[in-house]
C-alpha positions in Angstrom: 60.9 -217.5 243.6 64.3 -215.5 242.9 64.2 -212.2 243.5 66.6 -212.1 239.6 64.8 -211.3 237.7 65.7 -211.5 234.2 64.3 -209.3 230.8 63.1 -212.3 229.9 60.9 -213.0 232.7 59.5 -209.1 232.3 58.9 -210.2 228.7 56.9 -213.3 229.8 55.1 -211.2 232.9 53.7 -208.7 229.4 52.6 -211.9 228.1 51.0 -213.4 231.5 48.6 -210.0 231.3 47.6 -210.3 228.0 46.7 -213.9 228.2 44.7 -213.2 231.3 43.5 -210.3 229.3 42.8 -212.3 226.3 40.9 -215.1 228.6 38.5 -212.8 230.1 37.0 -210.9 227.0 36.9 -215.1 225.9 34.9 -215.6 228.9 32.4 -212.4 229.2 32.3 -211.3 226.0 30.3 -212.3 222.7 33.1 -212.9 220.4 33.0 -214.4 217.1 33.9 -218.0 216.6 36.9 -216.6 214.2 37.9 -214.4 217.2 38.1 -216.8 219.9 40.0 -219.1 217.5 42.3 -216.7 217.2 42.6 -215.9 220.6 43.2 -220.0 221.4 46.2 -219.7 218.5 47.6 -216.6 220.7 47.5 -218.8 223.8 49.3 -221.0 222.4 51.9 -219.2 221.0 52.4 -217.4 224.7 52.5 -220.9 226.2 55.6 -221.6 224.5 57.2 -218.7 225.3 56.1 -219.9 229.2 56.8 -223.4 228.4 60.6 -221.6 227.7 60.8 -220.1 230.7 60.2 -222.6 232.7 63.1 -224.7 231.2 65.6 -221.7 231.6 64.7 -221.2 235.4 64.6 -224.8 236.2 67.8 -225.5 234.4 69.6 -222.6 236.0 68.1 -223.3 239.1 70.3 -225.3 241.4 68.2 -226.9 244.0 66.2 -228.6 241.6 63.4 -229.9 244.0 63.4 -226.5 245.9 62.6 -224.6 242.7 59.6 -227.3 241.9 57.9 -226.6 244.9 56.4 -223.3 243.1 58.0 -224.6 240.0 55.0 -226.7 239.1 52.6 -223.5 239.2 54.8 -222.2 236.0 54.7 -225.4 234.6 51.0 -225.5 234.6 50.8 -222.3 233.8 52.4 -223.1 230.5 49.8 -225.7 229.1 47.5 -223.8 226.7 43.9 -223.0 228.2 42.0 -225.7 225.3 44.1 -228.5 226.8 43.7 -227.5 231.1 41.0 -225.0 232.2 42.7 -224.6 235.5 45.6 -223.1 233.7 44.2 -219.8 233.5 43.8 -219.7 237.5 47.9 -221.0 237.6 48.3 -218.1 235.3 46.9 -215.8 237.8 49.3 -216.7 240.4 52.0 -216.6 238.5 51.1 -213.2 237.6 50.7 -212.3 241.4 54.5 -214.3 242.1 56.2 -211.9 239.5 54.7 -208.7 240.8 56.3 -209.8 244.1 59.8 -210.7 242.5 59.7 -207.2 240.7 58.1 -204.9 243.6 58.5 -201.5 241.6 58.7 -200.2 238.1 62.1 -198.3 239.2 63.4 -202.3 239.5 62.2 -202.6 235.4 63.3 -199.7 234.5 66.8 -200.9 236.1 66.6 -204.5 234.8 65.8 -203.0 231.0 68.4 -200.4 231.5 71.3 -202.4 233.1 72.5 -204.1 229.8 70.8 -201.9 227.2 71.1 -204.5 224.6 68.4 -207.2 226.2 66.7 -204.7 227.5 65.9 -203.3 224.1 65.7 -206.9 222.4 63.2 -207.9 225.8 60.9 -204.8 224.7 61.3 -205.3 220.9 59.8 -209.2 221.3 57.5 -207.9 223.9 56.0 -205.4 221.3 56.3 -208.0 218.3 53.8 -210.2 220.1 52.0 -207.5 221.2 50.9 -206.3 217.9 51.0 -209.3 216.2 47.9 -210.4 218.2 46.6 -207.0 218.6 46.7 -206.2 214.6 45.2 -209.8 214.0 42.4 -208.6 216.3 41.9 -206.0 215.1 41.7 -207.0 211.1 39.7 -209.7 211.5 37.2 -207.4 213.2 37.3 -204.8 210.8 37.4 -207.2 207.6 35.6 -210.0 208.3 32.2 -208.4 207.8 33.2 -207.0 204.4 32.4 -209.7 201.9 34.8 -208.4 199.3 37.9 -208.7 202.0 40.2 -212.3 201.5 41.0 -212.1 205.4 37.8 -214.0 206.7 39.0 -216.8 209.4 41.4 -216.8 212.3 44.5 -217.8 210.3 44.7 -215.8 207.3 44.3 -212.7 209.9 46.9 -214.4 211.9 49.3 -215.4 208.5 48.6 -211.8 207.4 49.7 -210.3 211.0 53.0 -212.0 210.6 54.0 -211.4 207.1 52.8 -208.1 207.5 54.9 -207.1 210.5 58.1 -208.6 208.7 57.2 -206.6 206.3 57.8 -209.1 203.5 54.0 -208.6 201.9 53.3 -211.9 200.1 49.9 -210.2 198.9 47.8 -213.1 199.4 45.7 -211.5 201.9 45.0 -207.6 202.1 42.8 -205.2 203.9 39.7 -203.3 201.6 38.6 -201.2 204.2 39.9 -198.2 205.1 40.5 -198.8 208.3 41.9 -202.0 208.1 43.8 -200.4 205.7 45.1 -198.0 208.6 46.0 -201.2 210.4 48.1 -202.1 208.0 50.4 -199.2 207.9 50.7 -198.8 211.8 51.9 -202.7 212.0 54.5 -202.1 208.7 55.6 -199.0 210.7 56.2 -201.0 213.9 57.5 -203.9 212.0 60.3 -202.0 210.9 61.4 -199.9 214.3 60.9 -203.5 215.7 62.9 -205.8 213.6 65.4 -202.9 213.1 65.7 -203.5 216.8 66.5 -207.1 216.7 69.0 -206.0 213.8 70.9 -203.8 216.4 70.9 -206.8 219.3 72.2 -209.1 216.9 75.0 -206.5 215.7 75.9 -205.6 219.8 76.2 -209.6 220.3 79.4 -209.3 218.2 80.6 -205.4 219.6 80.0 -206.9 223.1 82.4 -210.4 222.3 84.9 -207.7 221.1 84.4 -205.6 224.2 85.4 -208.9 226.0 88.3 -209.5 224.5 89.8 -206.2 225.0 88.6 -206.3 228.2 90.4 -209.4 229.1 93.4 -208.0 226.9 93.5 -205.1 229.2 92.9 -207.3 232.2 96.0 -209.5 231.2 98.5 -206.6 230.8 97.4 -204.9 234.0 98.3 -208.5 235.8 101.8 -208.6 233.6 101.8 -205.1 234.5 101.8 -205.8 238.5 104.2 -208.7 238.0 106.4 -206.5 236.6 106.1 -204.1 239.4 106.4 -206.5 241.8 109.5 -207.7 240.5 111.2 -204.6 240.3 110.1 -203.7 243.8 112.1 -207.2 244.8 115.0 -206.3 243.1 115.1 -202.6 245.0 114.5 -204.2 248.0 118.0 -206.5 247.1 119.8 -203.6 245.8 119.0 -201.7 249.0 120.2 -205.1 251.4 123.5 -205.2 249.0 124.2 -201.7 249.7 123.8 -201.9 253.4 125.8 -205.0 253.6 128.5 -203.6 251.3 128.5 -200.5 253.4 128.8 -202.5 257.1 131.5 -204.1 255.5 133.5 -201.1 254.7 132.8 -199.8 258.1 134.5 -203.3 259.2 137.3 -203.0 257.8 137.7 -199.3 258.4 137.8 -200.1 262.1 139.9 -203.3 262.0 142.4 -201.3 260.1 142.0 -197.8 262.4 143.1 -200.0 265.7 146.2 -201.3 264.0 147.9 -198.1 264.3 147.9 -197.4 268.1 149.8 -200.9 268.4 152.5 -200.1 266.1 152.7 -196.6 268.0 153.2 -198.7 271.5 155.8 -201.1 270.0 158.4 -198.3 268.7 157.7 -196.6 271.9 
C-alpha cells in the first residue's frame, strides 16, 4: 500500500471501524429486525464511500497490476455484507493495512493539519456519517416502542436522520419522547457546525484558486524579475570590456606617439 495517505482514506479508515463495529453488535447482539435493517442500509451507504476509494487509488495508481495485488482486498471490502459474508473479514484486513500506512496519530494530526481546508471537510463528512447512523440508532431505539411515535421502521429513522441533520425539517416524522426529543436537538446542533463546515470548504476552493493565481503572478514577475537582472548584469559586464578596450587603446597610442619624439631629437642632432 502507499505510505500517502490521503484525508480521504482517514475518512474511509473512520468508516472501516464502524462498519466492523456495526457488524459485530449485528452478529452477538439481539437486535431488532428494524435495527439490523438499518444497520444493512448503513453498510451500504459505507460501501460506496469504499467502492470510491478504491476507484481514486487505482486510478491514481500507476502500476495498475502492482496496486491489484492488495487492490482486490479493497475491492472486496467494498461489496456490502448482504451480498458477500466474507467481506466483513476483507474489511478487517483492510482495517489492519491502514493502521500500517498511518503508524501514529501525530501522522493524522499532520495529514488533517497540512491543508486545513480537507482536513476540516475530511472530519466534517466523517462526523456527518457518524451521526447520521448513530442518531438513526439511536431514535429508532428510543421511539420505536412508543406507539404514538410515526418513526417505527428502519427508513423513516434513516429519512428522519437526514432531513434532520440538514436541518431542513419536512415534519413528516418527529420524536414524542423526551429523549428522542434530546436526539433531535444534538443532531440539529451538529447539523449546523457540520454543514457550516462544508460551507467554509466550498468558500476556500475559490480563496485557494485566487491564492494560485497570485501565486503564479508573483512567480512570473520574480522570473521577469531575474531576466531583467541578468540582463543588466550582461550589459555591465560589456560596459566593463568597452572600457578596458577603450583604455588599452589609449595606452597604444600614447606609447606609439611618446617614441616619435626621441627620433625627431636624433635627426636634428
Amino acid at each position: 500500500m502507499n505510505d500517502r495517505v490521503t484525508p480521504f482514506q482517514l475518512f474511509v479508515l473512520v468508516l472501516s471501524f464502524y462498519v466492523i463495529g456495526a457488524l459485530v453488535a449485528d452478529t452477538f447482539l439481539v437486535l431488532s429486525p428494524e435495527v439490523s435493517q438499518l444497520l444493512q442500509y448503513m453498510d451500504v451507504i459505507v460501501c460506496v464511500f469504499f467502492f470510491i476509494d478504491f476507484c481514486i487509488r487505482f486510478r491514481a495508481a500507476k502500476d495498475k497490476w502492482r496496486f491489484m495485488r492488495w487492490g482486490w482486498i479493497d475491492l472486496l471490502a467494498s461489496i456490502p455484507a448482504g451480498v458477500l459474508v466474507g467481506a466483513r473479514a476483507f474489511r478487517v484486513i483492510q482495517v489492519i493495512r491502514l493502521l500500517r500506512a498511518i503508524k501514529s496519530m501525530e501522522m493524522i494530526w499532520r495529514l488533517l493539519f497540512r491543508n486545513r481546508a480537507e482536513g476540516i471537510f475530511a472530519s466534517a463528512a466523517t462526523a456527518t456519517v457518524l451521526l447520521v447512523a448513530f442518531g438513526a440508532i439511536t431514535m429508532l431505539l428510543v421511539e420505536s416502542p412508543n406507539p404514538d411515535s410515526p418513526i417505527n421502521t428502519a427508513e423513516e429513522a434513516l429519512w428522519w436522520a437526514i432531513v434532520t441533520i440538514t436541518t431542513v425539517g419536512y415534519g413528516d416524522y418527529y420524536p414524542v419522547t423526551t429523549l428522542g426529543r434530546v436526539v433531535a436537538v444534538l443532531l440539529m446542533i451538529g447539523g449546523v457546525g457540520l454543514f457550516g463546515s462544508f460551507a467554509a470548504y466550498v468558500g476556500s476552493l475559490f480563496v485557494v484558486d485566487e491564492g494560485e493565481q497570485e501565486s503564479r503572478q508573483h512567480k512570473a514577475d520574480r522570473e521577469m524579475l531575474r531576466h531583467l537582472n541578468g540582463q543588466v548584469a550582461a550589459l555591465g559586464d560589456e560596459i566593463r570590456a568597452l572600457r578596458a578596450e577603450l583604455t588599452e587603446q589609449r595606452t597604444r597610442e600614447t606609447e606609439s606617439g611618446g617614441g616619435g619624439h626621441p627620433l625627431n631629437s636624433e635627426r636634428d642632432d
